[in-house]
C-alpha positions as CSV (number, residue, x, y, z in Angstrom):
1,X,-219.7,-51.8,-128.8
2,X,-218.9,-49.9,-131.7
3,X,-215.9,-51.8,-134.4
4,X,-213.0,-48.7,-134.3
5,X,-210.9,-51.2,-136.8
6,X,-210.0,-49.4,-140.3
7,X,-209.3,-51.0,-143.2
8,X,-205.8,-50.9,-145.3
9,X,-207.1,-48.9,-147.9
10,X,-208.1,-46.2,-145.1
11,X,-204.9,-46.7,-143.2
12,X,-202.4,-46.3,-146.8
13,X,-204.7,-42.9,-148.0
14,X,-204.1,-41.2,-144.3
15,X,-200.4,-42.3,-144.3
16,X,-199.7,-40.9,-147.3
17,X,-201.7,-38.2,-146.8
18,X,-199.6,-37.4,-143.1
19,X,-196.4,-37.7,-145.5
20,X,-197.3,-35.1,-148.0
21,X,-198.3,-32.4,-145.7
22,X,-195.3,-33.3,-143.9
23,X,-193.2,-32.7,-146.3
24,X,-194.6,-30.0,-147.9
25,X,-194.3,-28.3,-144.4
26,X,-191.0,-29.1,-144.0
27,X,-190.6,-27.4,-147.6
28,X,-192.0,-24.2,-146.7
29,X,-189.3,-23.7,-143.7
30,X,-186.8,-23.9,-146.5
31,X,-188.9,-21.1,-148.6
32,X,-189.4,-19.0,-145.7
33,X,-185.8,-18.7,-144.7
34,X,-184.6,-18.0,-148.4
35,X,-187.2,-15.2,-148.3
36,X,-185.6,-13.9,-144.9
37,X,-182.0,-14.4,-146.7
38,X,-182.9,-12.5,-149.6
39,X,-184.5,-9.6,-147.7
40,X,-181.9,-9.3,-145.5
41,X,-179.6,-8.7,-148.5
42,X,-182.1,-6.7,-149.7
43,X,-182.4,-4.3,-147.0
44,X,-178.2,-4.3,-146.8
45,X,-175.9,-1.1,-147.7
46,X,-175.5,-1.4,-151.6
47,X,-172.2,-0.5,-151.7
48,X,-169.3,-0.8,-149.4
49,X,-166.0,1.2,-149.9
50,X,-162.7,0.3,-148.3
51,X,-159.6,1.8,-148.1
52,X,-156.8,-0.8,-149.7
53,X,-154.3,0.3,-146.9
54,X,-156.8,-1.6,-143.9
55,X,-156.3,-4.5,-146.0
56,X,-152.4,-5.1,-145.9
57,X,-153.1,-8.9,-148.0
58,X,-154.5,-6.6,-151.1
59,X,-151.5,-4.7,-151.6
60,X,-150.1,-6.7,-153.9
61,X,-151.7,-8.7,-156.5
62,X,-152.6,-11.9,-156.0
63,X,-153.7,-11.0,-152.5
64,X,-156.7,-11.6,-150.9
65,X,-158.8,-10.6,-148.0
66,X,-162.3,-11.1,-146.2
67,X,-163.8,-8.0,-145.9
68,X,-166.9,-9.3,-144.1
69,X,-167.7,-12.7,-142.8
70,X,-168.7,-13.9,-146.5
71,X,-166.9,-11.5,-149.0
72,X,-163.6,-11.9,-150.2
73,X,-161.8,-10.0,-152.1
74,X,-159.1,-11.0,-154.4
75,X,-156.3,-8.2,-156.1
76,X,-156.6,-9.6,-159.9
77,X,-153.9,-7.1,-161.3
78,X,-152.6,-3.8,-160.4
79,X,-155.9,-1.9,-160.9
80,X,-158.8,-5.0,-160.9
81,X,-160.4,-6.7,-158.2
82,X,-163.2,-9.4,-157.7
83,X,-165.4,-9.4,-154.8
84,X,-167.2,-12.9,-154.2
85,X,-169.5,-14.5,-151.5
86,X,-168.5,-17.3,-150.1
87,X,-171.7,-19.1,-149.4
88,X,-171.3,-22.4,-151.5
89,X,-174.5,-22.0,-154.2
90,X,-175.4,-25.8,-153.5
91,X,-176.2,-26.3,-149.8
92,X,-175.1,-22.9,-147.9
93,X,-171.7,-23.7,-146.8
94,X,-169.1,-21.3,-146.4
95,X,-166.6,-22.3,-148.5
96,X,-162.4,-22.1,-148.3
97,X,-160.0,-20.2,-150.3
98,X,-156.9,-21.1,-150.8
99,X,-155.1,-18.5,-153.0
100,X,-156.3,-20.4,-156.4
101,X,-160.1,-22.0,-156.4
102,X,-162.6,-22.7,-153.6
103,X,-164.0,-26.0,-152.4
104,X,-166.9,-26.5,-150.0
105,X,-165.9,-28.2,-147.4
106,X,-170.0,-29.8,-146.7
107,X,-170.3,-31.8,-150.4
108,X,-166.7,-31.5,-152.2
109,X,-167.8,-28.4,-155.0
110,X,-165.4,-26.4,-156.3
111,X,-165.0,-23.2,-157.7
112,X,-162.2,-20.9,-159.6
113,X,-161.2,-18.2,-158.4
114,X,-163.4,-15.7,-160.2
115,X,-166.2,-18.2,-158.6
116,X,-167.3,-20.3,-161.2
117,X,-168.4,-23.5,-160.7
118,X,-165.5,-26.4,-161.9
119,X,-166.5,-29.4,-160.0
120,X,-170.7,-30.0,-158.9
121,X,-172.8,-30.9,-157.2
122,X,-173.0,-26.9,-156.9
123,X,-174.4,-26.0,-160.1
124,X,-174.4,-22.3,-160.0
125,X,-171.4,-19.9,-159.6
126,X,-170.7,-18.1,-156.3
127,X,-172.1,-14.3,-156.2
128,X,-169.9,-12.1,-157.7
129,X,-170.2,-8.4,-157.1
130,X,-169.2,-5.3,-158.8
131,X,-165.8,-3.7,-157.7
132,X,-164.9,0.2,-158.7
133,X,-160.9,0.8,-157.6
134,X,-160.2,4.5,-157.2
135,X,-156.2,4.8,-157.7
136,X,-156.3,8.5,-156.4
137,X,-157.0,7.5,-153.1
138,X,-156.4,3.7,-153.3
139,X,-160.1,2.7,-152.2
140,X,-162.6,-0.1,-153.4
141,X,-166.1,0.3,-154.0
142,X,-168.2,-3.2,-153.9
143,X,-171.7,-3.0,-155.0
144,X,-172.9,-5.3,-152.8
């Protein structure tokens, strides 16, 4: 009868071995859906234009309004607006608004309200995107 025993050595080298590939599969689910993210934003409209008036909230300033699931946008002053995603930069959270700053409500970061990071672990700044107010026919044009 043949001895099937291995010896530690064998046993350590093909544990370690299991781990790594484990884990480096488990990585590439992460990199596959970031690719997926990103060319679904990609393949988006690249600019969005609303009319001010469907948006009560962003008559005045101060004001703010999703305009999609993860956009908000904030009336700065009488003529300026900031559109931001809400999609905490750290772990993918949506984060809440609440007139002044966001926090994400998965790990405690917090933002300003122009999206810039004040309190980690998030260390990059929400996405901002471009805003273009037309006065003439009160609309706003986010290059998203």
């Amino acid at each position: 009868m043949e001895n099937n025993k291995i010896d530690r050595r064998e046993f350590l080298f093909t544990g370690v071995k299991g781990l790594v590939i484990g884990t480096l599969a488990l990585s590439s689910f992460d990199i596959i859906k970031l690719i997926a993210r990103n060319k679904h934003e990609e393949s988006s409209s690249p600019a969005k234009t609303i009319s001010i008036s469907d948006y009560p909230e962003l008559a005045s300033v101060g004001g703010y309004a999703f305009i999609s699931k993860n956009v908000i946008v904030i009336r700065v002053s009488n003529s300026k607006f900031l559109a931001i995603n809400n999609i905490c930069t750290h772990k993918q959270c949506s984060v809440d608004f609440d007139g002044s700053s966001f926090e994400c409500p998965c790990h405690g970061s917090t933002y300003d309200k122009h999206g810039k990071v004040t309190n980690g672990p998030a260390t990059k700044n929400l996405k901002s995107y471009k805003t273009t107010y037309n006065a003439d026919d009160d609309t706003l044009t986010i290059n998203m």
